[in-house]
C-alpha positions as CSV (number, residue, x, y, z in Angstrom):
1,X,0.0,0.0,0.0
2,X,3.2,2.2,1.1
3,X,4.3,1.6,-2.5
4,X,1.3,2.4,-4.1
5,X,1.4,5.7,-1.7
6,X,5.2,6.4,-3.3
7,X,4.2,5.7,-6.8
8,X,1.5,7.9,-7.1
9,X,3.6,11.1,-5.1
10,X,6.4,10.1,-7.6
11,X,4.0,10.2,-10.4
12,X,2.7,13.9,-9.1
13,X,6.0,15.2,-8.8
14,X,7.1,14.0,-11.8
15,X,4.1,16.1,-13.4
16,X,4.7,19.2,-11.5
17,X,7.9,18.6,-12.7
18,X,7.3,18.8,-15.8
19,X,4.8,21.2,-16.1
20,X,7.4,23.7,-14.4
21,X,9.5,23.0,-17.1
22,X,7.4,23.3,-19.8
23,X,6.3,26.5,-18.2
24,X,10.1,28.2,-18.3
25,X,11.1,26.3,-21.8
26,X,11.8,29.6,-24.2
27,X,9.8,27.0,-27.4
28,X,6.4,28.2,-26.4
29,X,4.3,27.8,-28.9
30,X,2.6,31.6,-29.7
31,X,-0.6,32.1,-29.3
32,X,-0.3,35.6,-31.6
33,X,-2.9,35.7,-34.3
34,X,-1.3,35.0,-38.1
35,X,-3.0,37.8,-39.6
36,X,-0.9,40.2,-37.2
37,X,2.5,39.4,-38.4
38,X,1.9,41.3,-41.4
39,X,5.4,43.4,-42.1
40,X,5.9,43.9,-45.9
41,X,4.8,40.0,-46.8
42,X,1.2,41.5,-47.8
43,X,2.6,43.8,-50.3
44,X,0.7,43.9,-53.0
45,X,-0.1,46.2,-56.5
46,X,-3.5,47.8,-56.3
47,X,-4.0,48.2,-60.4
48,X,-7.4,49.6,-59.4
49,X,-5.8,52.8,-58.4
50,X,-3.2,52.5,-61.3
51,X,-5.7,52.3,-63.8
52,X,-8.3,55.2,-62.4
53,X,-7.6,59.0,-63.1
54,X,-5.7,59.5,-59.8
55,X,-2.9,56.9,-60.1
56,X,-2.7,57.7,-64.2
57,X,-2.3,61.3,-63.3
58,X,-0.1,60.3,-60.2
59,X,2.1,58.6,-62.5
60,X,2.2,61.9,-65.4
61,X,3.2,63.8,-62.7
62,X,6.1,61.9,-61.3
63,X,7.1,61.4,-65.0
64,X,7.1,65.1,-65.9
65,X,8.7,65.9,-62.9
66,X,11.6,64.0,-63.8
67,X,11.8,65.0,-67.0
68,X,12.2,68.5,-66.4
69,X,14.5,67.9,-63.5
70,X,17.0,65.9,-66.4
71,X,16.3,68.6,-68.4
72,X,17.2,71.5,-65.9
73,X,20.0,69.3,-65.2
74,X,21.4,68.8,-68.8
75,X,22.1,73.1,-68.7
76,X,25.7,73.4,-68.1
77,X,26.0,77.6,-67.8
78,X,23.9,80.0,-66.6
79,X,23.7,83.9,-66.2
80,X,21.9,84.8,-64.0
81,X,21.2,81.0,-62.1
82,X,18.4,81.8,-59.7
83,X,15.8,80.8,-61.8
84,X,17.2,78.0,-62.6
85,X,18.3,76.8,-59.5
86,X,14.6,77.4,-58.2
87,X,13.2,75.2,-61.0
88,X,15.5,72.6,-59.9
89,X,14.7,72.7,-57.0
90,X,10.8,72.4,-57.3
91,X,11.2,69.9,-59.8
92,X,13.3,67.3,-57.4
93,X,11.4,67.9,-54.6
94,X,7.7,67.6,-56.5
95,X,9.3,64.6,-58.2
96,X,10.5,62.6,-54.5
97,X,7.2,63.6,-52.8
98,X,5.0,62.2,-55.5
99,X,7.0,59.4,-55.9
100,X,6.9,58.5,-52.3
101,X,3.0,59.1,-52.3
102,X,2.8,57.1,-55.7
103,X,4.5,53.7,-53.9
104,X,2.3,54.2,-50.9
105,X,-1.2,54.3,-52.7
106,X,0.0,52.0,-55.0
107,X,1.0,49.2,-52.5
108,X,-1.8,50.2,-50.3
109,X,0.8,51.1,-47.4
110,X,-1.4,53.9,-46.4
111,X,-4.3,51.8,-45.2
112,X,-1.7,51.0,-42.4
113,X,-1.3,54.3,-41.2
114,X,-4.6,55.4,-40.7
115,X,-3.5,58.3,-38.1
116,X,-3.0,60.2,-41.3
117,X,-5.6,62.2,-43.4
118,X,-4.2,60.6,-46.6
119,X,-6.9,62.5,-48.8
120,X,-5.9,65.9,-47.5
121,X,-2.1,65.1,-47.9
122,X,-2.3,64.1,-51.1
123,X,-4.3,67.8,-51.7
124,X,-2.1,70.1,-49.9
125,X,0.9,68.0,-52.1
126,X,-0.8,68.7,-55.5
127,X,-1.9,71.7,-54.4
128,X,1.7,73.1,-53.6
129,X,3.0,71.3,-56.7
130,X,0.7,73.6,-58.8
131,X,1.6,76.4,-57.3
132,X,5.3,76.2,-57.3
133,X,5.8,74.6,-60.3
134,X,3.9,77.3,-62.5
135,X,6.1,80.4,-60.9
136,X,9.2,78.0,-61.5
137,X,8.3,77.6,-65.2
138,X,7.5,81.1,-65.4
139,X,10.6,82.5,-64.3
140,X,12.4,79.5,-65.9
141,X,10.9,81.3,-69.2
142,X,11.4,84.8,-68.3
143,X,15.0,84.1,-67.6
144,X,16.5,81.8,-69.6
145,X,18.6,82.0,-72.8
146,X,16.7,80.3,-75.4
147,X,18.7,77.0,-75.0
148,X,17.4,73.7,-76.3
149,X,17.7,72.3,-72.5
150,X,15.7,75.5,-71.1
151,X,13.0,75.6,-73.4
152,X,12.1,71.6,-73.0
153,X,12.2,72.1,-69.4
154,X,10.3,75.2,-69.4
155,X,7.7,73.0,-71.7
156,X,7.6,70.1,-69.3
157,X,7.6,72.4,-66.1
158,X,4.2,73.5,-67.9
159,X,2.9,70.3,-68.4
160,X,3.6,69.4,-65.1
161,X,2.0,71.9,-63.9
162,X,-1.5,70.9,-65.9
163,X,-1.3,67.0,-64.2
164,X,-0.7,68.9,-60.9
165,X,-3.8,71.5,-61.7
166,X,-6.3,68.3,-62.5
167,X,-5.1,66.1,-60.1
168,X,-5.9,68.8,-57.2
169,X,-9.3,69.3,-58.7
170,X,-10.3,65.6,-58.1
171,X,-8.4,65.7,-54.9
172,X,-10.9,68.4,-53.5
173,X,-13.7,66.2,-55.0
174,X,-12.3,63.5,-53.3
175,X,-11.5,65.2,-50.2
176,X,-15.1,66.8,-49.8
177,X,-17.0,63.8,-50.3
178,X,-15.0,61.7,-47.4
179,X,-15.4,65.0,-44.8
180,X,-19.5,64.3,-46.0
181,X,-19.0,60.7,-45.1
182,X,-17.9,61.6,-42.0
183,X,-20.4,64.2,-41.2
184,X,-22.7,61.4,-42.2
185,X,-21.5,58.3,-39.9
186,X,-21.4,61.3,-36.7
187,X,-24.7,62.0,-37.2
188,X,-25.7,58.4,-37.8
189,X,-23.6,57.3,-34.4
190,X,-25.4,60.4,-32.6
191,X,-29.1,59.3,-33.6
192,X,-28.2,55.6,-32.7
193,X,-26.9,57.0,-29.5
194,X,-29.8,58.9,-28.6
195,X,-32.0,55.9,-29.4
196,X,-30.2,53.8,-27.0
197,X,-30.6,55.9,-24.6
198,X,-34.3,56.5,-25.1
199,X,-35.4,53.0,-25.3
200,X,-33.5,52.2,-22.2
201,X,-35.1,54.9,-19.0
202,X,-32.8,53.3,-16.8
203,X,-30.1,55.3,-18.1
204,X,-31.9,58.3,-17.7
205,X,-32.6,57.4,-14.1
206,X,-29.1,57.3,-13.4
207,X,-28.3,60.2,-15.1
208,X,-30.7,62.1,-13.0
């Protein structure tokens, strides 16, 4: 009977044992969901947006952009250079910022940053684009020499400043439908709200 007695407290400490083992063994198995290790393995191409008037624009843009900026580059003297350094300068910096916006829409890598009013970047981006690339091509053509190099980039500057011009207008479209949306889903939350708390006098009572 004493044996039996020893076998089973042998048995339980062998269990304990092991469980304390198996409780500081660094191969746990993880209980953290699949669909969270996301990283960059769910990269994908949205040609949705590549093939609608925003990503086709999107893509004139960064083209132009770059264009001009070879083309501003290719000019080897200049007297006087401010205008041309200016030009340069909007035309690199239109031509990174787009591009950057272009991968991130494209890949859908904005979804996973939702703290960020992508809509209304993407408008005040055009939006300055415009702007700055129309005074640069203007003095670029008030300025220059009449130089092979000049003229094409004062030609593309243009350009660039039409995709920039039409891509903002759809941007403000786009922009003012998703602040309606909004507007729409807070007023829908706040009449649901208000329901609740009519249907249910408790809550009243203990508001009181």
């Amino acid at each position: 009977m004493r044996g039996g007695e020893e076998l089973d407290g042998f048995e339980g400490e062998a269990s304990s044992t092991s469980m304390i083992s198996g409780a500081s063994s660094p191969y746990q198995p993880t209980t953290e969901p699949v669909s969270q290790r996301r990283g960059l393995a769910g990269l994908r191409c949205d040609p949705d947006y590549l093939r609608g008037a925003l990503g086709r624009l999107k893509v004139a843009q960064v083209v132009l952009a770059l264009i001009a900026f070879i083309c501003i580059e290719t000019i080897m003297e200049c007297s006087p250079c401010e205008g041309l350094y200016f030009f340069e300068f909007v035309s690199c910096s239109a031509f990174v910022v787009t591009g950057v916006l272009l991968i991130l829409f494209s890949l859908n890598l904005h979804t996973r940053i939702p703290q960020i009013n992508w809509n209304l970047t993407d408008l005040v981006n055009t939006g300055l684009s415009t702007f700055f690339f129309f005074i640069a091509s203007i003095v670029l053509a008030a300025l220059n020499h009449k130089s092979g190099a000049e003229i094409a980039a004062v030609i593309f500057g243009f350009l660039a400043t039409a995709a920039y011009a039409v891509s903002m207008f759809l941007a403000v479209q786009k922009w003012r439908v998703s602040v309606r949306q909004q507007s729409a889903n807070d007023y829908i939350r706040a009449r649901t709200e208000s329901r609740d708390v009519d249907s249910r006098p408790e809550i009243q009572r203990l508001d009181t």
